[in-house]
C-alpha positions as CSV (number, residue, x, y, z in Angstrom):
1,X,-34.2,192.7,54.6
2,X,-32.5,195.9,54.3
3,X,-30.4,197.7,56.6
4,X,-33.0,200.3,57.1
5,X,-36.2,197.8,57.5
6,X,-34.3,196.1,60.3
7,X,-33.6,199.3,62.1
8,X,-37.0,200.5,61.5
9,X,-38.4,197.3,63.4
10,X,-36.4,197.6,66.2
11,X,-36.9,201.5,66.8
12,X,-40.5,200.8,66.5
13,X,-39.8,198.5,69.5
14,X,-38.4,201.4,71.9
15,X,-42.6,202.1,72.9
16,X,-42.9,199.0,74.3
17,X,-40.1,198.8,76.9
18,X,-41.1,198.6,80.2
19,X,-37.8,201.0,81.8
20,X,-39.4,202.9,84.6
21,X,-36.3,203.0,86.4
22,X,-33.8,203.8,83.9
23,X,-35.7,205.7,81.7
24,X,-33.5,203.7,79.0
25,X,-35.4,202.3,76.6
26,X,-34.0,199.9,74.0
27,X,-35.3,198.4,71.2
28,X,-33.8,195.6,69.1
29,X,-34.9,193.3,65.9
30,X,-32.9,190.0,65.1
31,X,-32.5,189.1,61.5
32,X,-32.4,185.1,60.9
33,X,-30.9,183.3,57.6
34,X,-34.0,182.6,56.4
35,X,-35.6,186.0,57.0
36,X,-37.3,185.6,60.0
37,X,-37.2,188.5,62.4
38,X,-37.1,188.5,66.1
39,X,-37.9,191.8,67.9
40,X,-37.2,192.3,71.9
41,X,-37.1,195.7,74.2
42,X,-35.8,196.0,77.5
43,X,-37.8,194.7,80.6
44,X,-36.9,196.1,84.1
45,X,-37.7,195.2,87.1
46,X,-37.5,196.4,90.4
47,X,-35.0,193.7,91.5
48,X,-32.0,195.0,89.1
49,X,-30.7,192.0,88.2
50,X,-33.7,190.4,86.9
51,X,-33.7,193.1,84.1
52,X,-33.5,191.8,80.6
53,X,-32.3,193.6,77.5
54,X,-33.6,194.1,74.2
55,X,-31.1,191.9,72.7
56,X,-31.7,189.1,75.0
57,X,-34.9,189.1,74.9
58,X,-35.3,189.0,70.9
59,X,-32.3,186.3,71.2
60,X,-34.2,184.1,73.1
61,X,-37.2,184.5,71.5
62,X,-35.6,183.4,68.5
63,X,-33.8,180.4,69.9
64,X,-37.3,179.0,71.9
65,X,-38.6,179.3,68.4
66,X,-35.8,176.5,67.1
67,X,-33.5,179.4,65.4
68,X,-29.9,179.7,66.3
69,X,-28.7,181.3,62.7
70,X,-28.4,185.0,63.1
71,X,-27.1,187.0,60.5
72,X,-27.4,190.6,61.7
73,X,-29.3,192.8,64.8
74,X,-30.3,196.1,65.0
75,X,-30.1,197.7,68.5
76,X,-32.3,201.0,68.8
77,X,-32.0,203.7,71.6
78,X,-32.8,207.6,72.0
79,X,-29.9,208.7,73.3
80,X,-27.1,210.9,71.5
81,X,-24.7,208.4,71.3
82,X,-25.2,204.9,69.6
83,X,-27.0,202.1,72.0
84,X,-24.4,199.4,72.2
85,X,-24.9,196.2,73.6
86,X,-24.0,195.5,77.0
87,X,-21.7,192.9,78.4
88,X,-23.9,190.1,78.6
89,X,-25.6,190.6,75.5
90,X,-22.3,190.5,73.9
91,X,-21.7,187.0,75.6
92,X,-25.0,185.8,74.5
93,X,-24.5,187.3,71.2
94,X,-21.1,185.1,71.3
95,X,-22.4,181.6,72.4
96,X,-24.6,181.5,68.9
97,X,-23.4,184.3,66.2
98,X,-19.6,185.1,66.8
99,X,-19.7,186.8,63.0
100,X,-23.1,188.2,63.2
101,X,-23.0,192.1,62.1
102,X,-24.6,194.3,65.2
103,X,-26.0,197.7,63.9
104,X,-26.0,199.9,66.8
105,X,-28.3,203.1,66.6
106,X,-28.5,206.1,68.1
107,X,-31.5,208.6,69.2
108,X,-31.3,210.1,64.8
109,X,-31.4,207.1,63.6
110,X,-27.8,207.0,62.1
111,X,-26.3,203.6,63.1
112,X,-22.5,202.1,62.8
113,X,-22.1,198.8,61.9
114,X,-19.9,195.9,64.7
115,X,-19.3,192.4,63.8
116,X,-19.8,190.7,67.5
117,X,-16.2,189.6,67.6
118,X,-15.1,193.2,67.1
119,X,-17.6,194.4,70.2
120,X,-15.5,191.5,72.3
121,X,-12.7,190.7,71.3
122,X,-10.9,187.6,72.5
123,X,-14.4,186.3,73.8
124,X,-15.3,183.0,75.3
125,X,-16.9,180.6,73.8
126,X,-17.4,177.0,74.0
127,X,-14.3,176.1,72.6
128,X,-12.5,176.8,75.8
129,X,-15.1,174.5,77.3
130,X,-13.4,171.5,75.2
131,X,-11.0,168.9,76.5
């Protein structure tokens, strides 16, 4: 899948995001070595914390489905500036795809290209779990 297929599907996610409190919607689509695609948006809820983001929630999707090889995601916004992933996203996008590339778009459509380790550097994983 191309570059621009990938960030097609996840700005076609951006309507379905439920973000009547931030008004931030986010779109994402997860690419998997065998071609499979996972696509997520954002879901708020009232109770902050609860939120989940687009990156999540195709990450999860993917992994209840028995996948756990990502190659590359696209992350779609409409702001200005490119939508990069959050903290957490980054940590979840650590536990299972350290090298995975992370296309980050903005509100044009022009993207930049991360690999996850370069969005956190020095990240945790489960080798500092080991004894």
């Amino acid at each position: 899948m191309t570059d621009q297929e990938l960030c097609q599907k996840a700005t076609d996610m951006l309507e379905r995001a439920y973000c009547p409190y931030s008004h931030f919607a986010v779109g994402a689509a997860l690419l998997c070595s065998d071609g499979t695609v996972f696509t997520g948006c954002n879901v708020e809820n009232a109770s902050y914390g609860v939120t989940i983001c687009a990156e999540r929630t195709a990450m999860t999707k993917a992994v209840s489905e028995g996948h756990r090889d990502f190659v590359r995601i696209a992350i779609a916004g409409r702001s200005e500036d490119y939508c990069v992933p959050c903290g957490i996203c980054r940590q979840m996008m650590m536990e299972f795809a350290p090298d995975m590339e992370v296309l980050c778009l903005n509100g044009k459509g022009d993207y930049k290209r991360f690999t996850v380790r370069e969005l956190l550097p020095c990240g945790f994983d489960g080798t500092w779990l080991e004894k």
